[in-house]
N, C-alpha and C positions, 0 to 999 in steps of 0.2 A: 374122402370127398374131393370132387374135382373142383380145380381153384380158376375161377373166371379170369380172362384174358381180358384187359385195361387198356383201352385205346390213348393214349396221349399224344395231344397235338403240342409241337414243338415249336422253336424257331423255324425250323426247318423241314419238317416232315411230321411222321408221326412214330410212337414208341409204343410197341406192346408188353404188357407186363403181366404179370400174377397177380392176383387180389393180395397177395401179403408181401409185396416187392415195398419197400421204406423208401430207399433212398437209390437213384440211380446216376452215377457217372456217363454224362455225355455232351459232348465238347456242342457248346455253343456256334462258334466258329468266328463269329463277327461276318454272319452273311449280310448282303442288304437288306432293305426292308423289301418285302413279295406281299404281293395279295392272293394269301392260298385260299384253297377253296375247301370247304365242311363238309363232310357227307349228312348233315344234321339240313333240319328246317325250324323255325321258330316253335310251330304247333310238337316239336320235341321236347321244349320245355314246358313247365307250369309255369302258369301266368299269376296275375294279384299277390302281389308277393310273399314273403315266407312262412306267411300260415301255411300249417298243415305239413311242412317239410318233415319227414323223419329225423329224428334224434341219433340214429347210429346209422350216419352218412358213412359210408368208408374212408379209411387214413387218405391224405392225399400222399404223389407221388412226388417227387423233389429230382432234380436234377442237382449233385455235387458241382462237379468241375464243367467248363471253368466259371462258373456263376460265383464264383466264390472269388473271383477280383474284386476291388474293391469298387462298388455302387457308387457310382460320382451323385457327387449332393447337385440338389437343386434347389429352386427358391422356396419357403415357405409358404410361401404365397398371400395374398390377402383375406381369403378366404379362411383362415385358421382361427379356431378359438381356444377359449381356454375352460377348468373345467368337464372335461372330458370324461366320461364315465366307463369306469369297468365292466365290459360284456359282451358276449357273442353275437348276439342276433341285435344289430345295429339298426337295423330299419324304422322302428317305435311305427310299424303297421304300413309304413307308407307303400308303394303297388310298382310289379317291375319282375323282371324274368331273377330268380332267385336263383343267389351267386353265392357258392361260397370261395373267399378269399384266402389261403394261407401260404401265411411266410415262412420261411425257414432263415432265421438266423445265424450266421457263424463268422467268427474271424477269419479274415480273407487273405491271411497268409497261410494259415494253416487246418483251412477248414473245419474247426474244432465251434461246435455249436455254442454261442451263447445265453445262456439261462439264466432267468431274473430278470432279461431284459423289457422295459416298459414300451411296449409299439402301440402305437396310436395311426388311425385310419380316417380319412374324411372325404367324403366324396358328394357329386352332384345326382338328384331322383330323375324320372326317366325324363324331367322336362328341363335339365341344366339349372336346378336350383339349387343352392347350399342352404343349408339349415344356422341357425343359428346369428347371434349379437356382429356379423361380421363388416366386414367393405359395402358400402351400399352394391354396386355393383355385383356381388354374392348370390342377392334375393333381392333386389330392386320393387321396392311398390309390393311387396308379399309381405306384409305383418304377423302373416300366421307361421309363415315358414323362420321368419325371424325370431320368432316366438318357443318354438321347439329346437329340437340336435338329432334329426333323424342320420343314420348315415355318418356317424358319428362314434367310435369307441375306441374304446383301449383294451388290452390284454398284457399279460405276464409271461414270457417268453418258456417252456416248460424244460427240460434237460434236455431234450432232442434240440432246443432254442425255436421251437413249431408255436406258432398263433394264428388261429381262423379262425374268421370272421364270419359271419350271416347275411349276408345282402341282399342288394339287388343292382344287374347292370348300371351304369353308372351314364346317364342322358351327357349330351354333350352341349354346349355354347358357341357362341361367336369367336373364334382368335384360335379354339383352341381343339385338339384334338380327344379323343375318350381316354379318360384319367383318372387314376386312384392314388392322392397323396397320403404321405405315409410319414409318423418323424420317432425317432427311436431315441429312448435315454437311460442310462444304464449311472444307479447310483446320484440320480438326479442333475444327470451331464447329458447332453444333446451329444452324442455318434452320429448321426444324420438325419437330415429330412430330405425327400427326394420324392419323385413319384413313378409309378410304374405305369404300362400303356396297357392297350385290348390290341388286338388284329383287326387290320381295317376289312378284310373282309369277314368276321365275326361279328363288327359292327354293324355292319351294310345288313347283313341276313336278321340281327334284330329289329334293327332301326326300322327296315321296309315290310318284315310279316310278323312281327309281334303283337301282341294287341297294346299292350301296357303302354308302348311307344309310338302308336299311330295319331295320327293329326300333325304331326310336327314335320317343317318344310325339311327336304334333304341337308346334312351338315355339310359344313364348307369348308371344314381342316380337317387332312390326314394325318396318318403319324408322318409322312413327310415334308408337311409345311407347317408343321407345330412351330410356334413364338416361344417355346422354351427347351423344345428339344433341337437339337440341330439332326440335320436328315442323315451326316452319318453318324451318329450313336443312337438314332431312336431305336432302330429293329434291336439293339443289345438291352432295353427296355419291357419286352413286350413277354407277359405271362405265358407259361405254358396250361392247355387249355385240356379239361376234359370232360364230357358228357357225363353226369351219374344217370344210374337207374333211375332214382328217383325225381329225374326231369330238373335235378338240379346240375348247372353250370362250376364246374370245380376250375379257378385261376390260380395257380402256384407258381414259387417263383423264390429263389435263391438268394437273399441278401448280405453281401461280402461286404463288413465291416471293418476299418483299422484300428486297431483298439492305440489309444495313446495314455 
């Protein structure tokens, strides 16, 4: 059987693979942050979010080295709750171009995956709103959104140290630019919390022809004027990005742990 060719968009360019390629080595660089450009358009993806998505998405692909220095923590943020539930498809129905997220865990000395580990995911729906008991600020004046945990879950890190997630693109707010926080605990110890970026021009192509995300004024922060990222470490931040067949958006992405 001939094995399909895997387009992966990088920091930097793009990577073709095998349909059964795991894990690929290839150097990040600490380029700056670029606004590349998709061969993709919105109406590429499904819309209404992850109803109806296939069950046997393909493995995602991983980049090793050097993704595997250690992920510098960031804030927790005020957005965070507690409570958190075990499960793949995070959305509880809410609408938005369907993402799936996955991490690859490993100790960032020696890139050896780590397994059992507890990650946890939380993000904003396509109109910059958090779910959940959180900061006024979060969900401001939404009682209902404060009332549910959409966008919201945990997983169990598997022997590969691999957990994804079921989404949908992540809307953006005022201060800040498109973001998925993230906080990891191993043995009921905090390793980090941190959070990972989109590509501003991935953003742009959602934000202006998606449906899910239409009516909302153009956003006002980049990854390079982010209030929590400084402009040069953000592009060492940003997923590596790939189309599935199945109109779903695959974001993967290397997280280099210190183990203490």
């Amino acid at each position: 059987m001939q094995m399909k060719r895997r387009t992966i968009i990088l920091g930097g360019g793009a990577l073709f693979a095998g349909a059964g390629t795991a894990f690929i080595a290839l150097g990040r660089g600490g380029e700056p942050i670029s606004r590349r450009s998709f061969d993709w358009t919105a109406s590429d993806f499904r819309s209404g979010g992850t109803a109806g998505v296939p069950s046997d998405l393909p493995e995602p692909i991983f980049r090793a080295e050097p993704q595997c220095i250690v992920t510098s923590e960031q804030t927790l943020g005020p957005c965070h709750t507690s409570g958190v539930p075990v499960r793949n498809d995070v959305t509880e129905g809410v609408v938005g171009l369907p993402t799936r997220v996955s991490l690859r865990l490993v100790e960032a000395e020696s890139c050896v995956p780590i397994e059992g580990a507890d990650v946890e995911i939380w993000h904003t729906d396509a109109r910059g709103v958090y779910s959940g008991e959180a900061a006024a600020m979060c969900n401001r004046d939404d009682a209902e959104a404060r009332s549910v945990s959409f966008l919201r879950g945990r997983q169990i890190s598997d022997d590969n140290g691999v957990v994804s997630f079921l989404t949908v693109y992540p809307g953006w707010y005022p201060g800040r630019t498109v973001h998925v926080h993230l906080r990891i605990l191993v043995d009921g110890r905090e390793l980090l919390a941190s959070q990972l970026l989109f590509d501003d021009a991935l953003s742009d192509l959602v934000y202006k022809g998606h449906p899910d995300y239409a009516g909302r004024p153009p956003r006002e922060t980049m990854n390079g004027g982010d209030t929590v990222f400084a402009a040069s470490e953000a592009g060492r931040f940003i997923f590596d990005f790939e189309k599935l067949e199945a109109g779903v958006l695959q974001a993967s992405y290397t997280i280099g742990v210190a183990r203490v």
